[in-house]
N, CA, C and O atoms as a printed pandas DataFrame, in Angstrom:
     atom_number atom_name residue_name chain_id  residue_number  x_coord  y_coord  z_coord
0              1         N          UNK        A               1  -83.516 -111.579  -87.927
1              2        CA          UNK        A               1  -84.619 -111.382  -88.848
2              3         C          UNK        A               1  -85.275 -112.732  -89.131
3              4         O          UNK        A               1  -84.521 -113.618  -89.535
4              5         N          UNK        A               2  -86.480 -112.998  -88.988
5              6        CA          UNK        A               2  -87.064 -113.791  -89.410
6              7         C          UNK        A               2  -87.973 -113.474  -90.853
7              8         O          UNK        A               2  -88.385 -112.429  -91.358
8              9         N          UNK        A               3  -88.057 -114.820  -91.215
9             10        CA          UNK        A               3  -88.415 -114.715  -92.935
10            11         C          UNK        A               3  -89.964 -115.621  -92.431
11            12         O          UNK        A               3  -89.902 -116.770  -91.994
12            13         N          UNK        A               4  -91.140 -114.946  -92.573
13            14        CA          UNK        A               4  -92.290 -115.885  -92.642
14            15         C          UNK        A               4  -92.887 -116.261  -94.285
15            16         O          UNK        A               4  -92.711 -115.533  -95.262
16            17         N          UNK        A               5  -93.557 -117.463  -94.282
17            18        CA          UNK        A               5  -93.033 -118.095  -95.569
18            19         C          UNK        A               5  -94.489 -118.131  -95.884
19            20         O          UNK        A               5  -94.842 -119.309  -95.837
20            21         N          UNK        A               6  -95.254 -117.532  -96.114
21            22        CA          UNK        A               6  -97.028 -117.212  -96.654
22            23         C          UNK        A               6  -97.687 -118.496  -97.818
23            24         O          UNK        A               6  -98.138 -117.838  -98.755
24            25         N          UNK        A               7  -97.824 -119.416  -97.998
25            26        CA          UNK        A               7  -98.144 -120.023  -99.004
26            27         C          UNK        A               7 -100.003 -120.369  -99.275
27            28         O          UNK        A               7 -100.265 -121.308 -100.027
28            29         N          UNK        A               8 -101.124 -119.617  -98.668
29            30        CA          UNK        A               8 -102.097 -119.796  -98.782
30            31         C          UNK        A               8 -102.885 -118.355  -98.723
31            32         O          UNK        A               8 -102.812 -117.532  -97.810
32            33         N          UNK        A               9 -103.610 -118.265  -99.860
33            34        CA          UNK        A               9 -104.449 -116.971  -99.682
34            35         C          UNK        A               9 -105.159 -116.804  -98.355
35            36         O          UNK        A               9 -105.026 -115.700  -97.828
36            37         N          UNK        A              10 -105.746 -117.529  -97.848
37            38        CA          UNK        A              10 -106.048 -117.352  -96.285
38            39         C          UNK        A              10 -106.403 -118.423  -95.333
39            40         O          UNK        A              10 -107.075 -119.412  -95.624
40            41         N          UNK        A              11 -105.864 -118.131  -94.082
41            42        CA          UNK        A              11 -106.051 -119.153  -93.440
42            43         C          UNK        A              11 -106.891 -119.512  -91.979
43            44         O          UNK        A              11 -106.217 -118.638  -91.434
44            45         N          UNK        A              12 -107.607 -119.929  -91.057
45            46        CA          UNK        A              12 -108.399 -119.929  -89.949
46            47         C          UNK        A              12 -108.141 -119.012  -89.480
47            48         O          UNK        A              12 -106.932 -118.902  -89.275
48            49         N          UNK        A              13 -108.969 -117.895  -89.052
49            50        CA          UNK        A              13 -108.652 -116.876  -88.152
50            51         C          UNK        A              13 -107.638 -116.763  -87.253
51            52         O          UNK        A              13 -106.839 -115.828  -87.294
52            53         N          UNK        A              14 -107.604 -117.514  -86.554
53            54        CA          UNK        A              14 -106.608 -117.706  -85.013
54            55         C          UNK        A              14 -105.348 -117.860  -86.046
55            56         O          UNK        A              14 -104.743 -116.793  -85.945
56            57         N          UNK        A              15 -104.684 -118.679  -86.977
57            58        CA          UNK        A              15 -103.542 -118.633  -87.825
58            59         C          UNK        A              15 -102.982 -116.937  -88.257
59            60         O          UNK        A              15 -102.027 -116.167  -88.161
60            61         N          UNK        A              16 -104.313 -117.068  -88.760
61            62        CA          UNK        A              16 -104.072 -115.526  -89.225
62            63         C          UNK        A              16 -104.072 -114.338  -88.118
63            64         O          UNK        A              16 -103.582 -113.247  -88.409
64            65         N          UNK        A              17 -104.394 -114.477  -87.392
65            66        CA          UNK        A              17 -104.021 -113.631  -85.969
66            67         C          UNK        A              17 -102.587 -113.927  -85.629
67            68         O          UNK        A              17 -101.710 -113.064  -85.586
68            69         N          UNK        A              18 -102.453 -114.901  -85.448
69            70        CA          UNK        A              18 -100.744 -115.464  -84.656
70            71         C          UNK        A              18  -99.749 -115.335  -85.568
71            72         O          UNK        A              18  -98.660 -115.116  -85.038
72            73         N          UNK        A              19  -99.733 -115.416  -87.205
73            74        CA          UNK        A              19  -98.772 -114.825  -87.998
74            75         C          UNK        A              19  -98.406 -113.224  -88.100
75            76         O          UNK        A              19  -97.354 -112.584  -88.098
76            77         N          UNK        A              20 -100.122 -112.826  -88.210
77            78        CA          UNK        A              20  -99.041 -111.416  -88.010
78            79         C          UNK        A              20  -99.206 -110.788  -86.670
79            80         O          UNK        A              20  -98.950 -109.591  -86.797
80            81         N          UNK        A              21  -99.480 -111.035  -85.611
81            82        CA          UNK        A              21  -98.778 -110.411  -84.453
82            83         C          UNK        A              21  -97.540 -110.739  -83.989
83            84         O          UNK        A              21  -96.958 -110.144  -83.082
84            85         N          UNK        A              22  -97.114 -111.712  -84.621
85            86        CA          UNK        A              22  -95.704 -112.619  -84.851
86            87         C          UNK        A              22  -94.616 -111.167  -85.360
87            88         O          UNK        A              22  -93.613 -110.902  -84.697
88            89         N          UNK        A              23  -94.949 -110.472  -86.405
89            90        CA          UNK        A              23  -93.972 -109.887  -86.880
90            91         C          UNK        A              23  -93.466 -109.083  -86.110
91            92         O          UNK        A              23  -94.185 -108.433  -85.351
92            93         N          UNK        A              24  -91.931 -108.918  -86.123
93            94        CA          UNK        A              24  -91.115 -108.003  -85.552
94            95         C          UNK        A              24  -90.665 -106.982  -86.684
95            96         O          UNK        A              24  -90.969 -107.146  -87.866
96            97         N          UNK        A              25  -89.786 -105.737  -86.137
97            98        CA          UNK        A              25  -89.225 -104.690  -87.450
98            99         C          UNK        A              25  -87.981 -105.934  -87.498
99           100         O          UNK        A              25  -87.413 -106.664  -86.686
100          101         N          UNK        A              26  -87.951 -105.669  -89.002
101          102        CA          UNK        A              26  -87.212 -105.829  -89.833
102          103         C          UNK        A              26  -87.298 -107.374  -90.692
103          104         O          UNK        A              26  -86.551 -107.921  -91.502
104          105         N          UNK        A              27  -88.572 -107.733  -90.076
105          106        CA          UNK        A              27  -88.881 -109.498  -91.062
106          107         C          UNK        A              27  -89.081 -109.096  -92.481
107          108         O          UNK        A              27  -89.140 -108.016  -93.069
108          109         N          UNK        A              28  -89.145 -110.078  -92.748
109          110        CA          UNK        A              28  -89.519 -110.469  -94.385
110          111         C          UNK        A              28  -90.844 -111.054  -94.517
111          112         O          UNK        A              28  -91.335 -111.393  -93.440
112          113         N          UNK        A              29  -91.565 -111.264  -95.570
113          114        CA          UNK        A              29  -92.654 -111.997  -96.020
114          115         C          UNK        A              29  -92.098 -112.190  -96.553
115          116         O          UNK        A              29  -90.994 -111.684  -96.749
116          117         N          UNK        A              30  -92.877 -113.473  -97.314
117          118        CA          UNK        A              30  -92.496 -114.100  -98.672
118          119         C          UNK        A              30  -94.207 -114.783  -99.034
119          120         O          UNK        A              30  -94.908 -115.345  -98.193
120          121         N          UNK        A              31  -94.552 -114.565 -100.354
121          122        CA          UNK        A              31  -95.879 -115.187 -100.407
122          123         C          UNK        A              31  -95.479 -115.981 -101.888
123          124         O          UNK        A              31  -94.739 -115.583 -102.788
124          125         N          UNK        A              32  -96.021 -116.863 -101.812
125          126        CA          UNK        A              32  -95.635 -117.874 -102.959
126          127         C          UNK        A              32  -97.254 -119.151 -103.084
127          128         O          UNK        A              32  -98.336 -119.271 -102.510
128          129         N          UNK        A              33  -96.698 -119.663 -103.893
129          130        CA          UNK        A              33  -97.950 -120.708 -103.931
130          131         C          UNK        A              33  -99.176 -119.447 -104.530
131          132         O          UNK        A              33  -99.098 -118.639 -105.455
132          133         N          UNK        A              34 -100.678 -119.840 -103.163
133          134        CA          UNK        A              34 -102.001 -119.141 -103.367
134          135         C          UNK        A              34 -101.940 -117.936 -102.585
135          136         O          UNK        A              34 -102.735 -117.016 -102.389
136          137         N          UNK        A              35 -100.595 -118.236 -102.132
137          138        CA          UNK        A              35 -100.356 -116.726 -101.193
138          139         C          UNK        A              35 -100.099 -115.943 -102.097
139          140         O          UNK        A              35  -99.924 -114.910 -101.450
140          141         N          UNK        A              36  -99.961 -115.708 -103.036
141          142        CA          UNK        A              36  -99.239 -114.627 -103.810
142          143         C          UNK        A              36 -101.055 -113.788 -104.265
143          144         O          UNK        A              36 -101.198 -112.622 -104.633
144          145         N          UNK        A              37 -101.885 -114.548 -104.128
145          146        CA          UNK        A              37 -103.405 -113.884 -104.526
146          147         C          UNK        A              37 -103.562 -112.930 -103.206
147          148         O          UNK        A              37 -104.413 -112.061 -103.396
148          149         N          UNK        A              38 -103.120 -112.893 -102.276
149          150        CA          UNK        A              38 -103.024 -111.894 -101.089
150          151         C          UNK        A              38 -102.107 -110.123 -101.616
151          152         O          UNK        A              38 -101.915 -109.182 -100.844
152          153         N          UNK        A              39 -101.742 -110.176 -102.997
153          154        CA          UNK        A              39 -101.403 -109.210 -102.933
154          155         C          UNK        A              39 -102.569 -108.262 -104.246
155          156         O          UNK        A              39 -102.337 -107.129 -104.667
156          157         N          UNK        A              40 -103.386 -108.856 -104.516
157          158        CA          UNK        A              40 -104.597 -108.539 -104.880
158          159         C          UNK        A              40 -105.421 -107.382 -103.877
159          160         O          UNK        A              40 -105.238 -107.086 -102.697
160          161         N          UNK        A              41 -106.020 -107.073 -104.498
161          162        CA          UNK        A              41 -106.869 -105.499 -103.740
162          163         C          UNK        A              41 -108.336 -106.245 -103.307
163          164         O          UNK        A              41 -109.018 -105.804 -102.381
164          165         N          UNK        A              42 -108.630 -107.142 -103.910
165          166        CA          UNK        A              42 -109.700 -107.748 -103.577
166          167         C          UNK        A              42 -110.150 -108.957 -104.463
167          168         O          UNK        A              42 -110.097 -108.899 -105.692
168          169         N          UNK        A              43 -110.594 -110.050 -103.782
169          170        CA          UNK        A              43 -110.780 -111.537 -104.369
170          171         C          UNK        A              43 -112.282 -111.850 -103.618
171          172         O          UNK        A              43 -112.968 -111.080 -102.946
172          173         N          UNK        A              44 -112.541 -113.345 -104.007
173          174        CA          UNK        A              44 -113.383 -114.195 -103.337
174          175         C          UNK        A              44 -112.967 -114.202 -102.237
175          176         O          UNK        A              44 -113.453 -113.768 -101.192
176          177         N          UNK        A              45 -111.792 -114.838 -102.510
177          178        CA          UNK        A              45 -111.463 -115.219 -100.855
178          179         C          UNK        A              45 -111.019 -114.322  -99.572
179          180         O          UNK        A              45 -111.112 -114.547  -98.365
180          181         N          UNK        A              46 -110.282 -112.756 -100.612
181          182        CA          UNK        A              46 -109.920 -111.803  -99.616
182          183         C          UNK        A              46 -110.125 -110.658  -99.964
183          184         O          UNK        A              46 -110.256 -110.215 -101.104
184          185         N          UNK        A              47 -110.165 -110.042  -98.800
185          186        CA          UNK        A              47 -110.887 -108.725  -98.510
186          187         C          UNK        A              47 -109.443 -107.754  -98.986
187          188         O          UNK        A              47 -108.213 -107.768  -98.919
188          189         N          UNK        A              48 -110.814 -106.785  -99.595
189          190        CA          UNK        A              48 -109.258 -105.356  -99.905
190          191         C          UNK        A              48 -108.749 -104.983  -98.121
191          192         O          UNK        A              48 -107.709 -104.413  -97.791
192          193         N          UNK        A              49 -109.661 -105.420  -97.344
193          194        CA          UNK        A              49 -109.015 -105.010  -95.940
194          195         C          UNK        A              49 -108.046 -105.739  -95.652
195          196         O          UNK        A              49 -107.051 -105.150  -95.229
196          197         N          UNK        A              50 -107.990 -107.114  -95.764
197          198        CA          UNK        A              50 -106.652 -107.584  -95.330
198          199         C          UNK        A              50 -105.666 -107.319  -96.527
199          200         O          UNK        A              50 -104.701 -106.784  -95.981
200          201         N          UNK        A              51 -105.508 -107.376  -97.339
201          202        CA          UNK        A              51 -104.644 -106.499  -98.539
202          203         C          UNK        A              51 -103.764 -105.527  -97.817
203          204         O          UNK        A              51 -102.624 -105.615  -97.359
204          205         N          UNK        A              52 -104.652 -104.577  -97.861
205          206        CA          UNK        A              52 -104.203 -103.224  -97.440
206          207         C          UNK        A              52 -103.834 -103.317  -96.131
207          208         O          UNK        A              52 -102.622 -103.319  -95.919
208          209         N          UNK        A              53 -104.520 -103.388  -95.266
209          210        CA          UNK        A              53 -104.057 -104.166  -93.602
210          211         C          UNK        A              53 -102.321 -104.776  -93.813
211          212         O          UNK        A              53 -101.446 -104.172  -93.193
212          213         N          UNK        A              54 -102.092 -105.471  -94.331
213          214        CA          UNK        A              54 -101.102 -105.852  -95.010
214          215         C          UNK        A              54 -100.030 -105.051  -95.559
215          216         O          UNK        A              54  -98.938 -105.053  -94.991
216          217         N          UNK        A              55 -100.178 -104.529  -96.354
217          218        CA          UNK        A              55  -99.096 -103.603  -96.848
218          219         C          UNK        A              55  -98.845 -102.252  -95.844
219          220         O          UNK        A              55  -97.873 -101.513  -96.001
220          221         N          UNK        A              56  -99.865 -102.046  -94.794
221          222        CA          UNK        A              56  -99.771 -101.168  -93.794
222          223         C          UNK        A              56  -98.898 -101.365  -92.732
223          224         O          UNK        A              56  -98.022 -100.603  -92.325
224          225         N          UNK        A              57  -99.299 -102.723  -92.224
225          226        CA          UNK        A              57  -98.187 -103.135  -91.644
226          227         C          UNK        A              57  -96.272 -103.506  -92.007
227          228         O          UNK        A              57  -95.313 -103.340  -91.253
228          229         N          UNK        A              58  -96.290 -103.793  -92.779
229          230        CA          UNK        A              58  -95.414 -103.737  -93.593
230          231         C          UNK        A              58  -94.726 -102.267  -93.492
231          232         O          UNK        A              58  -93.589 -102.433  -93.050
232          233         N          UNK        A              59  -94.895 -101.370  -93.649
233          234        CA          UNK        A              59  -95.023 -100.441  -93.753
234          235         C          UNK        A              59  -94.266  -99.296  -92.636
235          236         O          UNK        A              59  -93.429  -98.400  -92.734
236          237         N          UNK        A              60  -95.321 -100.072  -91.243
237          238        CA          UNK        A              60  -95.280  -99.587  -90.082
238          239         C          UNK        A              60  -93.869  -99.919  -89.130
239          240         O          UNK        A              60  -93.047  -99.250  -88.504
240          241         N          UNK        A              61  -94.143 -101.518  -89.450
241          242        CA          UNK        A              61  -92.514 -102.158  -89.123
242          243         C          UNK        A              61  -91.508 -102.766  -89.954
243          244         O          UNK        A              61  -90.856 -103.804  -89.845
244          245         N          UNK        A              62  -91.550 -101.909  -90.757
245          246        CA          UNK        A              62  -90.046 -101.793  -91.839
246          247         C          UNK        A              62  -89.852 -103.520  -92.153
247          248         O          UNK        A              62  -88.824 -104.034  -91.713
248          249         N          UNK        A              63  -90.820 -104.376  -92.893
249          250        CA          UNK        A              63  -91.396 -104.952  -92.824
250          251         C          UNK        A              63  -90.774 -105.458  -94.431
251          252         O          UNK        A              63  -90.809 -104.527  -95.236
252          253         N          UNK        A              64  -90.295 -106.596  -94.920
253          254        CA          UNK        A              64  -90.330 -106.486  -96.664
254          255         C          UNK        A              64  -90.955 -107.489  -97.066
255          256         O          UNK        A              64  -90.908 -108.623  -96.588
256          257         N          UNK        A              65  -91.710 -107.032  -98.166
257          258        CA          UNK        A              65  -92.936 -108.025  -98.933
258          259         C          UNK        A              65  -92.205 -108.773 -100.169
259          260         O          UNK        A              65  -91.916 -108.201 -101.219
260          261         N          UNK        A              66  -91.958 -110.094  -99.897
261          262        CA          UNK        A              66  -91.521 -110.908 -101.232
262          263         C          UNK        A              66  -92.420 -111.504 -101.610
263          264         O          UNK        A              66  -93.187 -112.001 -100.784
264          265         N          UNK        A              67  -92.704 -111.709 -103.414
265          266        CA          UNK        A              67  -93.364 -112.430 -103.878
266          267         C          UNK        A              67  -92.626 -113.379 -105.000
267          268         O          UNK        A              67  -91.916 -112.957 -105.913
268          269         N          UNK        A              68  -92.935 -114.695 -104.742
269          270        CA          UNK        A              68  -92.407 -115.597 -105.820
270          271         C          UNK        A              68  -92.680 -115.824 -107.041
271          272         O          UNK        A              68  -93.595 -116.594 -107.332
272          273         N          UNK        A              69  -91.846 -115.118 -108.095
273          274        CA          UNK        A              69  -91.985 -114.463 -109.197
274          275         C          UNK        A              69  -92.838 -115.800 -110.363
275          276         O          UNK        A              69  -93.635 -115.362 -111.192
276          277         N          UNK        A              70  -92.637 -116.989 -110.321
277          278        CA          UNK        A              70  -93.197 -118.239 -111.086
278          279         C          UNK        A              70  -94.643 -118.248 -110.628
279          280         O          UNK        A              70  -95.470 -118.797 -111.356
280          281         N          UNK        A              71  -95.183 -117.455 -109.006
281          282        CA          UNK        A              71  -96.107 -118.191 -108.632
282          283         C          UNK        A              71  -97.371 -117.052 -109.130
283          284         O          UNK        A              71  -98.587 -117.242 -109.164
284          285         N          UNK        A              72  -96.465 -115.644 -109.542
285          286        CA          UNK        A              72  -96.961 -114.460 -109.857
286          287         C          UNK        A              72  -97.641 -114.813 -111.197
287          288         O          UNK        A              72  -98.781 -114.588 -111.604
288          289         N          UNK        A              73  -96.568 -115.446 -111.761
289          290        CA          UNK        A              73  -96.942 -115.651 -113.028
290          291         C          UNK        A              73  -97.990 -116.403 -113.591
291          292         O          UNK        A              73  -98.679 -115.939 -114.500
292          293         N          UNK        A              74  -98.262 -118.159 -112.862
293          294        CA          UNK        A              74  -99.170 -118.950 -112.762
294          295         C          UNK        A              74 -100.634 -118.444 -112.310
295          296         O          UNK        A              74 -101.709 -118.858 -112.744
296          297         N          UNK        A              75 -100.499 -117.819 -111.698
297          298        CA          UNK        A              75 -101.427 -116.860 -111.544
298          299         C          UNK        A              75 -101.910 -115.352 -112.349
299          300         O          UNK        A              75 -102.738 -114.616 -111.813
300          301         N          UNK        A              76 -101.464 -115.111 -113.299
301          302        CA          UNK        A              76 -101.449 -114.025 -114.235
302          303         C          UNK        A              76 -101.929 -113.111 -113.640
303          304         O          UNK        A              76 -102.931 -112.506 -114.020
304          305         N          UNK        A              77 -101.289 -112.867 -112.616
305          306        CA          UNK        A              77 -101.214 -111.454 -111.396
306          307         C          UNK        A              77 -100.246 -110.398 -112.047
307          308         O          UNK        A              77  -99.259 -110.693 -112.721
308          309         N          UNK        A              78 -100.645 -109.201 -111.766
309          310        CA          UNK        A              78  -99.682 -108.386 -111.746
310          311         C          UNK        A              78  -99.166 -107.217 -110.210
311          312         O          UNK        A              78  -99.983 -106.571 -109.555
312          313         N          UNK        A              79  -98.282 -107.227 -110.067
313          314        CA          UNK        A              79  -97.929 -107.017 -108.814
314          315         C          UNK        A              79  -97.341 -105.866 -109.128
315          316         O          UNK        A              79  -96.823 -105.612 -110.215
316          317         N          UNK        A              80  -97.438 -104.847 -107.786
317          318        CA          UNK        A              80  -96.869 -103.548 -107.504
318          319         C          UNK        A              80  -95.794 -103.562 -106.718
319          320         O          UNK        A              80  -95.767 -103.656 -105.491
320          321         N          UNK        A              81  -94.450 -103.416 -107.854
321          322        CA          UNK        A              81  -93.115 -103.466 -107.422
322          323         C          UNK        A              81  -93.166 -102.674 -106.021
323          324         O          UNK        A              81  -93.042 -103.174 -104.903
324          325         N          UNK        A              82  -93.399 -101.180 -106.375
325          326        CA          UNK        A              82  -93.082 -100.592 -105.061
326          327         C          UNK        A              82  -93.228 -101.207 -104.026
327          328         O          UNK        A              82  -92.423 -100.959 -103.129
328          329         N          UNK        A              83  -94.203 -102.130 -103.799
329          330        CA          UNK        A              83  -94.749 -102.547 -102.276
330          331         C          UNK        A              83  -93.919 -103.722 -102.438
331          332         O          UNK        A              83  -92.941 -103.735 -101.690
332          333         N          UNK        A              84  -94.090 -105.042 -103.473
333          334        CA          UNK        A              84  -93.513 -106.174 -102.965
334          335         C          UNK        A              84  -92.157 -106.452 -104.422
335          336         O          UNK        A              84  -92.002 -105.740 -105.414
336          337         N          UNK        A              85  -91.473 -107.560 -104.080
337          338        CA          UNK        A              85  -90.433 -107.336 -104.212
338          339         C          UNK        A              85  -90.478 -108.831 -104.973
339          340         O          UNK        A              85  -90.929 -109.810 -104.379
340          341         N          UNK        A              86  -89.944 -108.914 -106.404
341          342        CA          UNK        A              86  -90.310 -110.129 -106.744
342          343         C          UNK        A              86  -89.319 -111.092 -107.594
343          344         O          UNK        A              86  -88.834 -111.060 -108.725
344          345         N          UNK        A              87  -89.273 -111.817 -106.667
345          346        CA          UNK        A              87  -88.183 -112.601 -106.884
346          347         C          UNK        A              87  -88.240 -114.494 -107.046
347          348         O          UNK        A              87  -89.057 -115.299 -106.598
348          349         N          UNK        A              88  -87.100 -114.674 -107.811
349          350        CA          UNK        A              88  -86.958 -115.835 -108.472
350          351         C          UNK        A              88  -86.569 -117.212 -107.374
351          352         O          UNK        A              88  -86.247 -117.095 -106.191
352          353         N          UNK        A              89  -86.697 -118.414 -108.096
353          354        CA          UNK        A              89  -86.399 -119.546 -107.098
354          355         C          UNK        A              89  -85.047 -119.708 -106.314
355          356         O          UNK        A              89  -84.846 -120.334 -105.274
356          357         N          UNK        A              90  -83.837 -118.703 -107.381
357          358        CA          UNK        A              90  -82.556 -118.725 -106.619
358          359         C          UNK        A              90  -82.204 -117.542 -105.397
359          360         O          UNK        A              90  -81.226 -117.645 -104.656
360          361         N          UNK        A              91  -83.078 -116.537 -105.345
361          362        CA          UNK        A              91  -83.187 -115.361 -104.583
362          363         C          UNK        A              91  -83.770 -115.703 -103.400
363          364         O          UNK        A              91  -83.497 -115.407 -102.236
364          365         N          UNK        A              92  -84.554 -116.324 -103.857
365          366        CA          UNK        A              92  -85.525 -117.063 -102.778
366          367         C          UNK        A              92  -84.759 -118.042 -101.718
367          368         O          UNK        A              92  -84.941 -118.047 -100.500
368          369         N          UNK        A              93  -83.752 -118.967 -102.545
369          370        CA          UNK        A              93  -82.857 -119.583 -101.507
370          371         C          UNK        A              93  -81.527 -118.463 -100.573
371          372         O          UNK        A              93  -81.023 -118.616  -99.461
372          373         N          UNK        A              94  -81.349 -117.519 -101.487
373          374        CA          UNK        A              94  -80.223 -116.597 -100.737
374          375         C          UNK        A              94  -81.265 -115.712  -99.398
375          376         O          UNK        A              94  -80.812 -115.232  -98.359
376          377         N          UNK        A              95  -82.239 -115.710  -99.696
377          378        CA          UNK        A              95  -82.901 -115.157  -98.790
378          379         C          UNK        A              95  -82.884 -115.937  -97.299
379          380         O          UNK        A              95  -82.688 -115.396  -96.211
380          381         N          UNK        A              96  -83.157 -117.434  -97.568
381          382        CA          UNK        A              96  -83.221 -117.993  -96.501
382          383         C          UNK        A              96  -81.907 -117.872  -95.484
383          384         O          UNK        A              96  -81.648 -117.955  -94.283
384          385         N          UNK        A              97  -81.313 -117.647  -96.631
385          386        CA          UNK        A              97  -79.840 -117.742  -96.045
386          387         C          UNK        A              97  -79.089 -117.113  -95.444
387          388         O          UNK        A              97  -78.006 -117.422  -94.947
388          389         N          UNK        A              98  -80.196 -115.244  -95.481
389          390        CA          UNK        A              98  -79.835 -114.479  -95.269
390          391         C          UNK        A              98  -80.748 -114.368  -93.169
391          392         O          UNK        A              98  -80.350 -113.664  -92.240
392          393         N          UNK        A              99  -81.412 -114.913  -93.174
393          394        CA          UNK        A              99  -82.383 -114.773  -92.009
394          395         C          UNK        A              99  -82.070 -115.832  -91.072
395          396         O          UNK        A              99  -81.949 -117.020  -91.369
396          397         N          UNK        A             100  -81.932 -115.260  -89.780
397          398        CA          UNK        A             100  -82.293 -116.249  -88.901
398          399         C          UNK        A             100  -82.808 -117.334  -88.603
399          400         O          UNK        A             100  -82.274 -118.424  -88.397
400          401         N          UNK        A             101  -84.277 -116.910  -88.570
401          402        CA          UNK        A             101  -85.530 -117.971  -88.646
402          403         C          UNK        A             101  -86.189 -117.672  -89.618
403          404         O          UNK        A             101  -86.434 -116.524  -89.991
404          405         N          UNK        A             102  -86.771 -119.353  -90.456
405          406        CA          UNK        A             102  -87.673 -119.399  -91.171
406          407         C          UNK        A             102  -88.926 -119.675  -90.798
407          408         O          UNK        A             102  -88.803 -120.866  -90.512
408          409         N          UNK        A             103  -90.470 -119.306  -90.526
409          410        CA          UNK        A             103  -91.239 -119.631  -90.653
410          411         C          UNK        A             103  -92.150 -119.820  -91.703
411          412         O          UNK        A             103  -92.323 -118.869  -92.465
412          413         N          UNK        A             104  -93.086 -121.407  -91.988
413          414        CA          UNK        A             104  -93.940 -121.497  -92.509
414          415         C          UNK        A             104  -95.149 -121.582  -91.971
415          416         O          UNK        A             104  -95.363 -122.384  -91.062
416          417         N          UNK        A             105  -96.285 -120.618  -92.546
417          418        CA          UNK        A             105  -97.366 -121.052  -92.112
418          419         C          UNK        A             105  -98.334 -121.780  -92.625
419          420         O          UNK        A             105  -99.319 -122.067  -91.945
């Protein structure tokens, strides 16, 4: 299992192409930092299509959505448990620990 490590609401096309055709069943996300504004329905910067695009995939390949619960907060987001999964700075290290490979993008 690889854990990809999301830390920017969005990034150059071609990035954002090569992360998620990257995913296999059974990875993890993790969005933290300005990534965590990606679980928004719609922003400046992102489209309710990649949102939803997003949680579809997820979805499709058994896929799990983490969000970093401090970064949720700094951001006075509120997030939909069902879809992502939100967790603290020490969860966050057992996670790594739990995966193969880490990627950051």
């Amino acid at each position: 299992m690889t854990l990809h490590q999301i830390n920017k609401a969005q990034y150059p096309a071609s990035i954002e192409r090569d992360w998620q055709l990257s995913l296999q069943n059974g990875d993890s996300i993790l969005l933290f930092e300005s990534g965590v504004l990606r679980t928004l329905k719609s922003t400046p910067i992102l489209s309710a299509q990649t949102a939803d695009q997003l949680k579809e995939q997820s979805t499709k390949q058994s896929i799990t959505l983490f969000v970093r619960e401090i970064d949720v907060k700094a951001h006075g987001l509120k997030v939909d448990e069902s879809i992502y999964q939100i967790i603290d700075d020490n969860q966050w290290l057992e996670l790594t620990a739990e995966c193969d490979r880490i990627i950051s993008w």
